[in-house]
N, C-alpha and C positions, 0 to 999 in steps of 0.2 A: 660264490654264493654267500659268504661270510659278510659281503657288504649287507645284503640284505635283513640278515638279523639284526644290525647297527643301527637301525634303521629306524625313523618314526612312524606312525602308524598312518598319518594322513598324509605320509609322504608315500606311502605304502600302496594307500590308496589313490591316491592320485596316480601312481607309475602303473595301477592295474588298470584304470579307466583309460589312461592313454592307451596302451596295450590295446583295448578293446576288449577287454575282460570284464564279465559281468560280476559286481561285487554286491555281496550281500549288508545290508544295512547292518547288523550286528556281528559282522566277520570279526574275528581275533585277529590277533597277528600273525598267527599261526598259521590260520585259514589262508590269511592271501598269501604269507610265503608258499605255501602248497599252490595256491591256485597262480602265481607267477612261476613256480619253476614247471608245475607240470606241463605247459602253454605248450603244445606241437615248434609254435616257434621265438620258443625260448631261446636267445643267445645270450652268453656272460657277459659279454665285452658289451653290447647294445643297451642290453639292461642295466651294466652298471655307467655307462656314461647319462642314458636319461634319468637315470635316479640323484646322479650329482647337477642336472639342470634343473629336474623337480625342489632341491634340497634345496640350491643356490636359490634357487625364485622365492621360496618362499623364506628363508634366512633377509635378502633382502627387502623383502615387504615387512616383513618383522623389524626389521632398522627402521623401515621409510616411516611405519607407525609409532616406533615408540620417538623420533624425531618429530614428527609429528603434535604428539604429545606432550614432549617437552618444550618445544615453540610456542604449543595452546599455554602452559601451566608460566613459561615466561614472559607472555604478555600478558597474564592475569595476574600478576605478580608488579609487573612495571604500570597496570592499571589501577591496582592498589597504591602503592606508589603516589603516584602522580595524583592519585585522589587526596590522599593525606595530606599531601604538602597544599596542593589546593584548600583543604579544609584550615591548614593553618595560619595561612598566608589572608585568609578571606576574614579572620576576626571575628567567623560568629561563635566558633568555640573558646571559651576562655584559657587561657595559656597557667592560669593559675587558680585555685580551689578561694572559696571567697571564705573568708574568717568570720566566725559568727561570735558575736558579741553575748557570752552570758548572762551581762548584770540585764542585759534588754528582753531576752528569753525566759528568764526567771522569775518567780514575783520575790521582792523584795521576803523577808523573816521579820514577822514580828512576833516578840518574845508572851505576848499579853494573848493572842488569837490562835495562834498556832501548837500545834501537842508538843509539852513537854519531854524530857524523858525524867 
């Protein structure tokens, strides 16, 4: 029974519903350990082998999605990518900051119209 304390909660829950055991939407942990061992046909051996295929099932769905995930986040990555270069390659962004000429920006100083100090 010691596996069962080990144990996740919606792993817990799931090995109760298989069971056929009716599980209450705000059970504890505690609740379904009580309500799995007290079961009329509770066996050790039985219960602790579906609770290592519940565990396994859902360890591996947990891999398939975060793989998953990293596949989605590595083609938005090599889409980025391949945009940029695109964008560089195509000329319409300048490669270089354009130099702005002050004397053209400025008005000239004259000594006669302008405030002295």
């Amino acid at each position: 029974m010691s596996f069962l304390s080990r144990a996740r909660k919606v792993d817990l829950i799931t090995l109760a519903e298989e069971l056929g055991l009716t599980v209450e939407p705000n059970a504890k942990i505690s609740d379904l350990l009580r309500l799995i061992t007290n079961d009329k046909n509770y066996d050790d051996d039985f219960t602790k082998d579906c609770l290592e295929v519940i565990t396994n099932e859902r360890k591996e769905e947990e891999q398939r999605r975060d793989e998953h995930e990293k596949r989605e986040w590595e083609y938005e990555l090599k889409k980025l990518e391949l945009e940029s270069k695109a964008t560089l390659s195509d000329g319409n962004v300048p490669l270089t900051v354009p130099k702005l000429n002050l004397m053209k920006l400025m008005p000239r100083y004259d000594a006669e119209s302008d405030i002295s100090v």
